[in-house]
N, C-alpha and C positions, 0 to 999 in steps of 0.2 A: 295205424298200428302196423310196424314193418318186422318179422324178426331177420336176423343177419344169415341164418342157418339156408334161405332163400325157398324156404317149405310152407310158410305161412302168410298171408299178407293181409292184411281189413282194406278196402277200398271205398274210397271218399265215401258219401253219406251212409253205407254201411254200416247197423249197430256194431256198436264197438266187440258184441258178444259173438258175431258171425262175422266167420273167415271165408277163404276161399285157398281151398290145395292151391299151389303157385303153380307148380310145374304142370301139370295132367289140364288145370284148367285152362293155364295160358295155350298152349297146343290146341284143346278144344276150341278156344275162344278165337285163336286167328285162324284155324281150316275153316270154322263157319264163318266167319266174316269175309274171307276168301270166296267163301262158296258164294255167299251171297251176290258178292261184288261181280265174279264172273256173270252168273244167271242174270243181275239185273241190265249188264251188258250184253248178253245173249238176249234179253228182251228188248230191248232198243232198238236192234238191229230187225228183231222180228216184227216188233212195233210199224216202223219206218217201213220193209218191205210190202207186211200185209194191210196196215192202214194208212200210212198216208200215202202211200202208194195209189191206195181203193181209191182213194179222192178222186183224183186225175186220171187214171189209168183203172177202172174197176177191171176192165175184161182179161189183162193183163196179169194181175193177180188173179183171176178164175184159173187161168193158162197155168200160173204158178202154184194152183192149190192154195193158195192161202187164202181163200174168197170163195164162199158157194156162189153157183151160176146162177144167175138172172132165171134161166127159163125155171130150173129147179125150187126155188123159192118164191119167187113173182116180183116184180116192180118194187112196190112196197119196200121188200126186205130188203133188197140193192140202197133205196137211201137212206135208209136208218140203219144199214154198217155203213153207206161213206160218211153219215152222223157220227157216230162210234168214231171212225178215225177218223175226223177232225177233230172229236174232242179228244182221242190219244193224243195229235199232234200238237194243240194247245198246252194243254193241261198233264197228262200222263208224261210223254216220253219228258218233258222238263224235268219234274219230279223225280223221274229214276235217274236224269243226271244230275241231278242238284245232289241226290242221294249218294252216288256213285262218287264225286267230286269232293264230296264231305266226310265218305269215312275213309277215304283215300289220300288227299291230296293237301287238300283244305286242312282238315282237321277239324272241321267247326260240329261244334252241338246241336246246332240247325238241323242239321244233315239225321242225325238223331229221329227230327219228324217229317222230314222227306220222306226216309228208309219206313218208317210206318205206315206217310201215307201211301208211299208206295205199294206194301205188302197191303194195306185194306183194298187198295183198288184190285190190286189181283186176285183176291180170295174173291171181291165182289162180282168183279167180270167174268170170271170161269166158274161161279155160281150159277150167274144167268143165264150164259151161253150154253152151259147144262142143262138148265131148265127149258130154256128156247126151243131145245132142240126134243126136247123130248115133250112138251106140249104143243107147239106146232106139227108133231109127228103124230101124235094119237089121237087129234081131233078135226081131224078132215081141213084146216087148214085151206082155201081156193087157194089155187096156183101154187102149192108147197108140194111137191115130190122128193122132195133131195132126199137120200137114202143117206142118211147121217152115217161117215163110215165109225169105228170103235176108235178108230186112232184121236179122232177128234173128242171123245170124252175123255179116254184117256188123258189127252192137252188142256181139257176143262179141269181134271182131276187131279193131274201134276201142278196147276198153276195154285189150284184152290193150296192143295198141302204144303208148297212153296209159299204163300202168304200168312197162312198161320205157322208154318215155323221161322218164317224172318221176324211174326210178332213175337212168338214164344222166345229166339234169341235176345231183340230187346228187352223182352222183359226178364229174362236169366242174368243178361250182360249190362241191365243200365247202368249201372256204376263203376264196374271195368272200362265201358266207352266212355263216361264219363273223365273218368283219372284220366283218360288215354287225349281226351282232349284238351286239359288243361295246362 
């Protein structure tokens, strides 16, 4: 249902009794989309330096902050983050480009559950690395001293609110991105 006035529009499987303001939402609808599409390129690149980097190179990213040190956390935790980024480097960084590719370029409806799985995996990971840090910190932990700085929960905390609202935008915008790729 289109009117001509350009004020009103229904988009695809939308009941027919629910609209959508054209103007105010469409502006809405592509700064977030925007926003998205930057940040999950901004994680890519954060991706690639602080985990697949860790693989090959752990001390390297210690150097670079993007890795706690060896002696601070103990043995142990060194290989299960170069775990973690290898499975970002399989599995993750693909996803945020397949995501990235599909609401930009491609156009495809795919890209639809990329962008989702991407936002679960982010809410998930900066959940745990929350918790990580704050249960290896309060119970004595062998060989964990690292003094968790605030900047790092904060990074836990931005990424969490970053994947529930890329979920919250699909689930506002299914059917706008929807029209949008047909």
């Amino acid at each position: 249902m289109k009117e001509t006035d350009n004020l009103i529009i229904n988009y695809g499987s939308a009941p027919a009794s629910y609209t959508y303001p054209r103007v105010a939402d469409d502006r809405l609808f592509l700064w977030s989309k925007w926003i998205i599409i930057v940040l999950q390129l901004l994680s890519v690149v954060i991706l690639l330096l602080g985990q697949t980097l860790a693989i090959f190179f752990y001390d390297l990213t210690v150097q670079m902050r993007l890795q706690e040190d060896g002696d601070e956390v103990g043995p142990a935790v060194v290989q299960i983050n170069r775990a973690y980024g290898m499975a970002d480097t399989i599995l993750y960084i693909p996803i945020i480009v397949s995501s990235v590719l599909g609401l930009t370029w491609k156009k495809r409806r795919e890209s639809i559950i990329c962008t989702a799985a991407s936002a679960g995996i982010h809410s998930y990971w900066s959940i745990q690395g929350f918790f990580t840090y704050i249960f290896e910190a309060t119970n004595d932990v062998p060989g964990w001293t690292y003094n968790t700085p605030v900047s790092a929960y904060l990074f836990c905390l931005f990424y969490f609110c970053f994947g529930i609202g890329v979920l919250t935008f699909l689930y506002v915008y299914m059917d706008h991105l929807l029209s949008e790729f047909s």
